[in-house]
N, C-alpha and C positions, 0 to 999 in steps of 0.2 A: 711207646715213645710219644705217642699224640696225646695222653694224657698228661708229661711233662710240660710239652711246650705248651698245652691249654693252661696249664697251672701255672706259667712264668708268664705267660701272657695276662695274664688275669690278676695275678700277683704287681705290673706294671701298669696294667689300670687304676689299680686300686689305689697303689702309692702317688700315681702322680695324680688323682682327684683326693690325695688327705693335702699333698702339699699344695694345691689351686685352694682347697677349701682354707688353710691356714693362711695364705696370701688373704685371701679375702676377709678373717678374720683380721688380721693385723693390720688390712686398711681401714677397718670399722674401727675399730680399735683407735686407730690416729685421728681422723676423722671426729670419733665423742672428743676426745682430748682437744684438737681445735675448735672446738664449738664451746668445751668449756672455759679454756681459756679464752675464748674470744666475750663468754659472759662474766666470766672474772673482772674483765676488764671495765666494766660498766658496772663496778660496785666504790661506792665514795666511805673510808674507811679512818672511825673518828678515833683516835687511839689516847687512853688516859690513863696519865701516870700519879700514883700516890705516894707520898710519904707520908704516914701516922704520925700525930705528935707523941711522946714517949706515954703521955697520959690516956692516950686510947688505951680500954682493957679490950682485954682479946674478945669479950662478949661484946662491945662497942662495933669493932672492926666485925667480927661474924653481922652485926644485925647491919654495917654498911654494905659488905659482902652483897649479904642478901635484899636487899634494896636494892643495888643496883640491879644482880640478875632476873630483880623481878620488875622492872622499865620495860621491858618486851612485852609483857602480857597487858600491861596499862599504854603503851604507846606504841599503835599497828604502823606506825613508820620506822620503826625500826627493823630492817631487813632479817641480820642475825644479828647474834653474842656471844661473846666468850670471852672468858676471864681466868684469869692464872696469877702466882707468887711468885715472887724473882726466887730462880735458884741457879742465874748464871754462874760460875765459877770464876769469873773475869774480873771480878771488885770493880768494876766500871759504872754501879747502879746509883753512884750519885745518894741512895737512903730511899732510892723508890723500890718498893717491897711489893707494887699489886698494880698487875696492868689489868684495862679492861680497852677490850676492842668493839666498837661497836657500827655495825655496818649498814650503811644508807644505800638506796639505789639512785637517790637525786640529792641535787643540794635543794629544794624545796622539803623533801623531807628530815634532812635534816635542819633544814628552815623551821619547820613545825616543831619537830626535838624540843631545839634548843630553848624555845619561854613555857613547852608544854609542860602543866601544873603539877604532872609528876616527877618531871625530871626536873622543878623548882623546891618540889618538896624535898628532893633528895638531896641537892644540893645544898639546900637548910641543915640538913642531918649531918652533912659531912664536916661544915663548917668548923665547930670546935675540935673537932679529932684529925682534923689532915694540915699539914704542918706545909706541906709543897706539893704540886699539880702541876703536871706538864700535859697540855694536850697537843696531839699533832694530826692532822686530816690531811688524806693524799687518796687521789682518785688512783686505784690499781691500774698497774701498767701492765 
């Protein structure tokens, strides 16, 4: 019999330090997540919208594509990048077909961006092939 109640006693130890150790996982847990989004929030986020003129050929818009992704490696104020194709389903896109996000941690750096001589060159490039540009910047909430 004493070897039962050793094994249910021991059995009750064990369970209730998995579920102390799972508490304390689940407060580390919330804890990274308030820490991230509390750095989220201290990111300044430029966001630009395209419409092609019908005369960009797809080999035009690929080599804008890639010009812009490549403004991060030529311009260290830029934080991140990322870039995607509309494929909303909502018909709501107005003919803007290519967003590109691009994320500042100051507005001094994106002070610097905006006349730095690569992102002037780009801007040269896109001229004859983009038909409409909407840009919008909002500091993450």
């Amino acid at each position: 019999m004493k070897p039962f109640y050793l094994l249910l006693v021991s059995l009750v130890v064990i369970l209730g330090s998995c579920n102390q150790t799972e508490r304390k996982m689940a407060e580390k847990k919330q804890e990274g997540a308030k820490k991230e989004m509390k750095a989220k929030a201290n990111l300044l986020r430029h966001v630009v919208l395209f419409n092609f003129t019908d005369s960009a050929s797809d080999a035009k818009i690929r080599e804008i594509e890639e010009a812009f992704a490549g403004l991060p490696a030529r311009i260290p104020e830029i934080h991140d990048f990322e870039w995607g194709t509309n494929n909303s389903p909502e018909g709501l896109d107005k003919g803007l077909s290519h967003c590109f996000l691009v994320t500042f941690l100051s507005e001094e750096d994106r002070a610097i961006y905006l006349p730095h001589p690569a992102h002037q060159e780009f801007v040269s490039l896109i001229g004859p092939y983009v038909e409409d540009v909407t840009v919008v910047d909002y500091w993450v909430k």
